[in-house]
N, C-alpha and C positions, 0 to 999 in steps of 0.2 A: 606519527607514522608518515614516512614519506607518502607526496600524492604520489600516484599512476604517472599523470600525462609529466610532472616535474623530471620526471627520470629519463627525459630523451638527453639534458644533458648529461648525464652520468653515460650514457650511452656511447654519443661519442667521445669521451675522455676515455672511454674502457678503449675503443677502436685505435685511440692516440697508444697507448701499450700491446697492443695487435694482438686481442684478445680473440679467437677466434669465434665467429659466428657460423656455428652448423645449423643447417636448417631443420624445422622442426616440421612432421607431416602433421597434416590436422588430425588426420584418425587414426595416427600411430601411437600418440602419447609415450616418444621417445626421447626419455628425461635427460640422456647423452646429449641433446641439445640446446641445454641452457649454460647460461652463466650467471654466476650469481653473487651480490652484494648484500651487507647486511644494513638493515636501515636503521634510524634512529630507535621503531620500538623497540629492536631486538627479533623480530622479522625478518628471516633470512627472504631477501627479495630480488626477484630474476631481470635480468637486463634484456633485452628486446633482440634478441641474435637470431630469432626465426621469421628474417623479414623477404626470405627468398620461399615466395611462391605463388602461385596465380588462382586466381577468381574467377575459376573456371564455371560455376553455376551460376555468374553475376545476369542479370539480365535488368531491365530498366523497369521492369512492374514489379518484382520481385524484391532488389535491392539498393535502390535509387533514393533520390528525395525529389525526384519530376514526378513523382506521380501523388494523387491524392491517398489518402490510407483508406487500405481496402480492408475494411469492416467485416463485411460478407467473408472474408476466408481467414482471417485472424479471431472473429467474436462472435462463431457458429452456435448457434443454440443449443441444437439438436444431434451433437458429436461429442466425442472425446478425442480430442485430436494425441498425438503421439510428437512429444517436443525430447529431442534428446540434446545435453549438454556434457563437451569434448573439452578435459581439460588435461595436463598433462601432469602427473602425479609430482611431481617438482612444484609447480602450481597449484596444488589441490593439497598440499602437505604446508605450504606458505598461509593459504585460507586459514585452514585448523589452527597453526599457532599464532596467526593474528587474532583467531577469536580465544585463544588460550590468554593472551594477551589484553582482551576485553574482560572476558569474565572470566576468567579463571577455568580450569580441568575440564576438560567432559566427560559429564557422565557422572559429578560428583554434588548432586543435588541432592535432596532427603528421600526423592523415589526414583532415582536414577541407579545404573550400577556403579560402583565402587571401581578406583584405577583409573590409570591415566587416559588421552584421549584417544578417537580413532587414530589407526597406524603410527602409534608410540608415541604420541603427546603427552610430554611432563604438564606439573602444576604448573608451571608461567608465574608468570606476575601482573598482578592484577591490576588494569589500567585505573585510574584516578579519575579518567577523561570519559564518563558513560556517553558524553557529547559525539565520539566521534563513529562512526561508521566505518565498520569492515571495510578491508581493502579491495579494490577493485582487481581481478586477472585477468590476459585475455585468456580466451578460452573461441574454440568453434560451435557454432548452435546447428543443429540438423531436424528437417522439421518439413515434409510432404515430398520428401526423396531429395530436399535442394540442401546447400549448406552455404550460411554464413561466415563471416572470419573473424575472426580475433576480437571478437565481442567481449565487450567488459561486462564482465561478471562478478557480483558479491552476493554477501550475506545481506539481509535487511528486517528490520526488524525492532522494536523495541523490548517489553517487557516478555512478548514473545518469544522473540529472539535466544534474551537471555533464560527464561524459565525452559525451552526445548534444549538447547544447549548442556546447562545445566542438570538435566534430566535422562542425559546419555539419547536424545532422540535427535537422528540425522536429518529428520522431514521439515529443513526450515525452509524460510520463504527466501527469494534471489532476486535483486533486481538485473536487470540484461539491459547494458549501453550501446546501441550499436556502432558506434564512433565514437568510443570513447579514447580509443587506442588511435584515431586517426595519424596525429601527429607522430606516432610510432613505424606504423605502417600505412603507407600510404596509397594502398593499393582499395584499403577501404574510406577513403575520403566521401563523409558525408551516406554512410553507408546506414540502409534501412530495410525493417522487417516487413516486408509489404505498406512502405510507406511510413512507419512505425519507426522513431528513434529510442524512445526508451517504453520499457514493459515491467511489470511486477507478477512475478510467480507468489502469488499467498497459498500457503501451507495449508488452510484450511484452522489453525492451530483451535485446538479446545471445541473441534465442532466433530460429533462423530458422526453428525447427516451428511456434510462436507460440502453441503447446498446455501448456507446462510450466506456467506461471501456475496454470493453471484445472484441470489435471490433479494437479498436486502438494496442489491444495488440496481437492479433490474425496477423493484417498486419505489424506488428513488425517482431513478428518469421515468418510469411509464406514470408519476404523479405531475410530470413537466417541469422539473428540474434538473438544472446540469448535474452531471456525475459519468463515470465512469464506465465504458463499456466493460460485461466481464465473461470469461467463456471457461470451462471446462480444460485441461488438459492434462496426460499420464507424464509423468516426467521421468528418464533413467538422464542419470550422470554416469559417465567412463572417466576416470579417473586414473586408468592405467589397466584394471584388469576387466575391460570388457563394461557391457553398458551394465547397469545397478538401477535395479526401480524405486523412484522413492517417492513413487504413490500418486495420488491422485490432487494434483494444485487447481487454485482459479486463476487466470490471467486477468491480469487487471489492469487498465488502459492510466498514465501518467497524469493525472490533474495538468502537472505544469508543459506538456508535452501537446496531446493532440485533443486536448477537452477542451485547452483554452481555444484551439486553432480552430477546431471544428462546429462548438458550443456556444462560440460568442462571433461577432463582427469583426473584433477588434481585440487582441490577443496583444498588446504594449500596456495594459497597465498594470497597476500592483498586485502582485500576487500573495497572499499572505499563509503560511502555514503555522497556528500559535502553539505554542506547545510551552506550559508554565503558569504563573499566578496571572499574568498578562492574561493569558486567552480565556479564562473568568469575566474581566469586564468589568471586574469590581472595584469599589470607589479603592481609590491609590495605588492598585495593580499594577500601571504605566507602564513597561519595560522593553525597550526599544531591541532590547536581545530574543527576547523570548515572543513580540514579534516576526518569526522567522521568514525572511523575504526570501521567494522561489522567484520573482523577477526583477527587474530593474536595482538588482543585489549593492552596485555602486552610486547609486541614486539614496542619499540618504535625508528620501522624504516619509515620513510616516505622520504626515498631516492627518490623513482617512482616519486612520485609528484612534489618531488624538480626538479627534473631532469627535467621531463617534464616544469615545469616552468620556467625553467632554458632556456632549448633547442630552446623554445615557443618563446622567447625574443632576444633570441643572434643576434647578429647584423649581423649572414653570410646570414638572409632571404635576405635582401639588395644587401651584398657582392657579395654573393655564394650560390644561389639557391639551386642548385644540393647536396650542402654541408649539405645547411639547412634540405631539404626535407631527405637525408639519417640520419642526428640525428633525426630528429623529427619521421621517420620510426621505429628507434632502441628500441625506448622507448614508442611510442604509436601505438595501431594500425589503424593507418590509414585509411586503406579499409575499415575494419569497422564501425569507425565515419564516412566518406563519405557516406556511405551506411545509415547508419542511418540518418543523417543531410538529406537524400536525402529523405527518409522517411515521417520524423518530418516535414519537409514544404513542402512535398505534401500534403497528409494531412491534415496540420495545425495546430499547436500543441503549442499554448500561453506558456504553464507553466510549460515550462522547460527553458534548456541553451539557450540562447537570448534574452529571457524578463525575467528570474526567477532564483535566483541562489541556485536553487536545483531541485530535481526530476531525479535525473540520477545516476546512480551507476557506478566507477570504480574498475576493476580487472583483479588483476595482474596474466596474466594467467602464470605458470608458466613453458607452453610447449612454448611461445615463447619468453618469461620474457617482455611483453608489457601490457599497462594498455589497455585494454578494455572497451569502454564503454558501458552500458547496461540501457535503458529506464526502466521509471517507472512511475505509478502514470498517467493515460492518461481521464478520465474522464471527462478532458477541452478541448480533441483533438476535430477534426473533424470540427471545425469552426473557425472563421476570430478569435474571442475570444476577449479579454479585455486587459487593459494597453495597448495599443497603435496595440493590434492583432499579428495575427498570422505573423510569419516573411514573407517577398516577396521573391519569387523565385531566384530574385537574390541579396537577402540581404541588397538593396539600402534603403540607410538610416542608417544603423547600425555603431553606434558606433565603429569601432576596437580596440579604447583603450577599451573599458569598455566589447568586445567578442571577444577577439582575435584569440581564436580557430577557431572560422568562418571565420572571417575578412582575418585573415595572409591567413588560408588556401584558401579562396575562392579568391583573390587577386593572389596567384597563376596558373598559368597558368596550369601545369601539373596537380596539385591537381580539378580545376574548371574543369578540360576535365573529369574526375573521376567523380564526383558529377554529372555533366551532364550526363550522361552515366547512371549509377546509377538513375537520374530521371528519365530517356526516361521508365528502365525497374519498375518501379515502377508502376508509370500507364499502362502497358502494361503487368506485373502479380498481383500482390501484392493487388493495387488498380486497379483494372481495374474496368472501370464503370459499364457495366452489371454485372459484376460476384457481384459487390457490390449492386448493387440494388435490383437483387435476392434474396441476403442473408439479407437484410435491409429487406423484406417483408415476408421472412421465419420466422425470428425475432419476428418480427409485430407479426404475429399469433403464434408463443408461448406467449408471453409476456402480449400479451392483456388482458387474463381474469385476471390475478394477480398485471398488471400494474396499472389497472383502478379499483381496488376495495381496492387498500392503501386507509388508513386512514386518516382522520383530525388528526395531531399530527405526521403520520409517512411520511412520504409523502411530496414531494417538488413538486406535482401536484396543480394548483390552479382549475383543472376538468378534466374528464379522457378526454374530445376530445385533449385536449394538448399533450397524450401522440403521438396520428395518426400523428398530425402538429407537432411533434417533429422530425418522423420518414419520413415524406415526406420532409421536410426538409433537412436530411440528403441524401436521392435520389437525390435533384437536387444538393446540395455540391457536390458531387462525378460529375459528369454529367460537373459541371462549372468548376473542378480543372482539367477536360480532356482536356476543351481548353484555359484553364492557360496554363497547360503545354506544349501544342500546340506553344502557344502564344511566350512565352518563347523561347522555344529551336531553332524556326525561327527566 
């Protein structure tokens, strides 16, 4: 697939043939205004002709990058804010057959409906590349009476992605660039959502409380760990005929964006996103691919990772404990993964490191030159879960070849008295059961009017009482992980 920002030169070689450029309103979705090329997937793809118009709500706290990211009005607690996405039916029919293109038909999975996709999408052809990501459009975002422009908008998503997709369900997840179009139009140069350059709309997918997302991430950082702020919001897309509700998302703040900016001192070093045999750790795993770098992308060092997989193996765990545990100290941080490991199964948290090899981000923080690990992606937390559940408190059963990072560390003694410890305080702030069942029914009553009136098509609800027996659900979880823990630690 052609990229996005690649097509400014197609752009002007159309202008050398005096293709006409009509301008396009933002909230007319008046498809007489494009022009359109076909790309290599077979994606009929639009050329940038609506670049006459002005930024008339721009203001410098609102869409700038002078200012710091305002938290407080983007990752409200206690709201469901109302975020609407303008794109223009030319563009929003190009999305569909790029993902037609991905995975094939929508709507033609084993519990999905039968026939082609929304508004007339044939079978396609099914890409060979599951590597690559939806294509980006611009599109206008509107959102506390102001409007942004020409924000790059896609699909995102993995196994999500493609299972909602394939199930005929419209409610998937979107990431929003907000200059990603810059060199397109340049009216939005360096353009931000309250400080924000990139954001993630999650779907919520497979959770019918639609709390997991933002709560798992919430007990993440209030444990004192980096992660993601995440907030609430109703989302409609217009697409041509007027706005379309597609339900209730969580916004969720960019690891490689303003976590690293705001979360660390020093935001230059390696960012890592593993996703593969690689992000296992297991002895001969190596794979310099499926280490996915999010920073210093032309820097092709991944010294951190070797080392670490280096260190992870060396025969002194055996030898020389004390030996071991100060290499594997030097190069990882430790406390941290403890802290989080202790987290992630309290909790319970399938689909990530232990059953899943990916959903975790490393980085190199560069004030203590140690890879740091950083969760992500929690909208399966919070329950026993699938493929074989959530891990048990003390690991039994686990492969060590196939999770060493757990295995070696929890096998040791020093490391296990850590982890312990790190449990005891876990349900005793982080997760503590009242304070969670409180906020479980604080939730409840925001949620509910918007929860239960998604749609047939946006919606992974099969009736709104599902959403209440979602969310009581999650009361007694918390309640039964107290004397797990219990359980446990005696």
């Amino acid at each position: 697939m052609i990229k996005q920002k690649s097509k400014l030169n197609t752009y002007f070689i159309t202008l050398l043939f005096s293709v006409a450029a009509i301008a396009f309103n933002a909230c007319s979705n008046d498809d007489d205004s494009t022009t359109e090329v076909t790309g290599n997937s077979g994606v009929t793809e639009e050329l940038y002709a609506d670049t006459d118009f002005e930024t008339t709500d721009w203001t410098t706290e609102t869409h700038t990058k002078n200012v710091d990211p305002n938290f407080n009005e983007v990752f409200e607690d206690n709201t469901i804010k109302r975020l609407d996405v303008v794109v223009s039916n030319t563009r929003w029919q190009n999305m569909l057959s790029n993902m037609t293109d991905l995975y094939g038909a929508f709507g033609t999975g084993s519990s999905g409906p039968n026939g082609g996709g929304p508004g007339g999408q044939g079978q396609g052809t099914v890409s060979t590349d599951l590597d690559e990501d939806p294509m980006f459009v611009p599109a206008n975002v509107l959102c506390n009476g102001l409007e942004w422009y020409r924000v790059g908008v896609r699909f995102k998503g993995n196994s999500s992605l493609r299972t909602a997709w394939q199930n005929g369900n419209l409610k998937l997840s979107l990431k929003l660039d907000f200059d990603e179009f810059e060199d397109q139009y340049p009216q939005i140069d360096n353009q931000r959502f309250y400080g924000f350059k990139k954001l993630s709309l999650k779907n919520n997918f497979d959770d019918k409380s639609m709390i997991r997302e933002k709560v798992a991430g919430d007990v993440f950082r209030n444990a004192g760990l980096a992660g993601s702020h995440t907030a609430f919001y109703r989302l409609y897309v217009d697409h041509g005929d007027g706005p379309q509700y597609f339900g209730v998302y969580t916004m969720v703040e960019e690891v490689d964006d303003t976590v690293l900016d705001n979360q660390f001192s020093d935001d230059n070093g390696n960012l890592y996103k593993p996703d593969g045999n690689a992000a296992s750790f297991a002895s001969g795993s190596y794979n310099e691919d499926e280490y996915v770098k999010k920073s210093n992308e032309d820097e092709a060092d991944f010294s951190d990772v070797s080392s670490l997989l280096s260190v992870l193996h060396n025969n002194t765990r055996l030898t020389n404990a004390q030996t071991w545990r100060a290499d594997l100290d030097a190069i990882l941080d430790t406390d941290v993964f403890l802290k989080y490991l202790a987290v992630n199964t309290v909790i319970q948290n399938w689909d990530t490191y232990g059953r899943m090899t990916h959903n975790y981000y490393l980085y190199n923080n560069p004030d203590t030159s140690k890879l740091t690990w950083i969760p992500w992606d929690n909208n399966e937390a919070l329950q026993l879960g699938k493929l074989g559940g959530s891990l048990p408190l003390d690991f039994s059963g686990l492969n060590a070849s196939d999770w060493p990072l757990i295995s070696y560390m929890y096998q040791d003694a020093t490391y296990r008295e850590k982890y312990d410890t790190y449990v005891q305080d876990v349900v005793n702030n982080a997760f503590n059961a009242s304070t969670m069942q409180s906020l479980y029914n604080s939730y409840s009553a925001l949620l509910e009017p918007y929860a239960t009136t998604e749609l047939p098509g946006y919606t992974y609800l099969n009736n709104s009482s599902e959403f209440q027996t979602a969310i009581n659900t999650l009361s007694a979880h918390v309640s039964q992980r107290a004397t797990d823990i219990i359980n446990y630690l005696n």
